[in-house]
C-alpha positions in Angstrom: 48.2 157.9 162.2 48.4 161.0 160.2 48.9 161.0 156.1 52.2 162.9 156.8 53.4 159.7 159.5 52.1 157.4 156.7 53.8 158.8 153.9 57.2 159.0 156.2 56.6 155.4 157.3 55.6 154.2 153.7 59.4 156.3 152.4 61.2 154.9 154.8 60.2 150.9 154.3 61.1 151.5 150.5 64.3 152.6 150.9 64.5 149.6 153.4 63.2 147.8 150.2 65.7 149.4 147.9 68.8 149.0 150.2 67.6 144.9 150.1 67.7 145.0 146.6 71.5 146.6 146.2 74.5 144.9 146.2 73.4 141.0 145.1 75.6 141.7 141.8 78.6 143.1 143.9 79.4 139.6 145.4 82.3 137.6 143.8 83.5 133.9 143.7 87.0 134.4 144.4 87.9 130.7 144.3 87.0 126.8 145.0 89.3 124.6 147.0 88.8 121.5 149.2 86.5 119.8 147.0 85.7 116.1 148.6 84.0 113.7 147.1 80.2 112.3 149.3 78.8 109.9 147.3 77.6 108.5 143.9 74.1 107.8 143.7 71.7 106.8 139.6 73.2 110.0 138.0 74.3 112.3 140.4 77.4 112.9 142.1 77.5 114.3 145.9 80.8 116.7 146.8 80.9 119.6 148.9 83.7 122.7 148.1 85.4 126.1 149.5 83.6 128.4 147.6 85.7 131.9 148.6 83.0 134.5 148.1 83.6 138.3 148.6 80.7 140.8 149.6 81.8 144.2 149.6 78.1 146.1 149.9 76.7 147.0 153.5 73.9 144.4 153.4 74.4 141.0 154.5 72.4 137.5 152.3 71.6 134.0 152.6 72.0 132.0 149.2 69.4 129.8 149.0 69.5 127.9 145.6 72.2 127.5 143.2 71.5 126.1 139.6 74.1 125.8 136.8 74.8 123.8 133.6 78.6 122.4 133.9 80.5 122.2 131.5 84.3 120.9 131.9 86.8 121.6 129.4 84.1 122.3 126.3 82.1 119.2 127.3 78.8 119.4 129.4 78.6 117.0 132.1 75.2 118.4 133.5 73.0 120.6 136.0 75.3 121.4 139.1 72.7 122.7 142.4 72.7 123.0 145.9 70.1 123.6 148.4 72.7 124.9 151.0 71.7 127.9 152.6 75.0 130.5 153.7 75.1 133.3 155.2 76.9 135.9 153.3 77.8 138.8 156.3 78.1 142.3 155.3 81.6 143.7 154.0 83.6 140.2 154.6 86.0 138.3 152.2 85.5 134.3 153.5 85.1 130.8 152.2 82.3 128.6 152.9 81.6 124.9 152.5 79.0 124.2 150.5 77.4 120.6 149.3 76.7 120.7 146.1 74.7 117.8 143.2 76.4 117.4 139.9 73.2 115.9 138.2 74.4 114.4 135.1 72.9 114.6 131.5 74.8 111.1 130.4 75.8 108.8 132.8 78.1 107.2 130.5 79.4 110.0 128.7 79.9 111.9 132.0 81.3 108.9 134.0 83.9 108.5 130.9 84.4 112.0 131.0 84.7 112.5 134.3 87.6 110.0 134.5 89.5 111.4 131.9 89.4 114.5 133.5 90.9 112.7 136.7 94.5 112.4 134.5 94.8 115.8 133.8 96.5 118.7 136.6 94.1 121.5 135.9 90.6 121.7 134.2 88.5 124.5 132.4 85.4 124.7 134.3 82.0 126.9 133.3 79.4 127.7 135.2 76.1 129.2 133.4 72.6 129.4 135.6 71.6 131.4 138.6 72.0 132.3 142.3 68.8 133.2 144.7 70.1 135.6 147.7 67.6 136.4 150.8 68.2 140.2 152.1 65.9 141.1 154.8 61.9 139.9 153.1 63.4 140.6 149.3 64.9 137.6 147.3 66.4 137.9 144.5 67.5 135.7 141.1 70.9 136.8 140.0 72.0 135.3 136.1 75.9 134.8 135.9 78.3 133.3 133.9 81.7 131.9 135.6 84.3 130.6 133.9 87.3 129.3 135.9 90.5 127.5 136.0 90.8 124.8 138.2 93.7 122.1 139.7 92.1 118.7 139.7 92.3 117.1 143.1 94.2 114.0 143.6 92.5 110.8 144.6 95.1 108.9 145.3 95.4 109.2 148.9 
């Protein structure tokens, strides 16, 4: 191979490289529905959600980690993660269900908190931690800070 065809080879896998790399801060969290309760287990809490998620760039990712402090309404309930891994296409507006752990800094405090949360129509939620996104061999950590409006579900069914 010739120093030109290695120079044209070693161009092209950066901008490969670089095209990864774009686009992880373009994707959005338009919304959370359908949350349903899985399970209660020491001090964690099992629920999976909607998360509506909007990726206008050309490149397509797999979120592989979530981490986030919680708070609810100006009180922190603890470290919300999933290991879920979702595919994020290219240039598509969808909603995907995710499983997520609320690990909780106070059982009691959060467990009281929790239920008074359950009497009230709509909650303050915000997010604070990071997302890891896959796009082609480059992963990347994103920071972001959500901060959201949310009906409470009803669990009296």
């Amino acid at each position: 191979m010739s120093h030109t065809s290695k120079a044209i080879l070693l161009l092209l896998i950066s901008l490969i490289f670089l095209a990864g790399c774009k686009g992880v801060e373009d994707i959005s969290m338009t919304g959370i529905s359908g949350i349903e309760f899985r399970s209660l287990e020491n001090n964690a809490i099992g629920f999976s959600a909607l998360i509506g998620v909007s990726n206008p760039s050309s490149a397509s990712f797999h979120v592989s980690e979530v981490n986030a402090k919680t708070m609810v309404d100006g009180i922190f309930l603890g470290t919300l993660t999933t290991i879920d891994r979702v595919r994020i296409p290219a240039r598509s507006d969808s909603s995907y269900r995710m499983n997520f752990t609320l690990s909780m800094a106070n059982m009691l405090t959060g467990a009281s908190s929790l239920y008074s949360l359950t009497r009230k129509k709509q909650v303050n939620i915000e997010l604070q931690g990071y997302i890891k996104a896959r796009s082609w061999l480059v992963t990347k950590k994103t920071e972001f800070k959500e901060n959201r409006t949310v009906d409470v579900p009803s669990f009296n069914q």
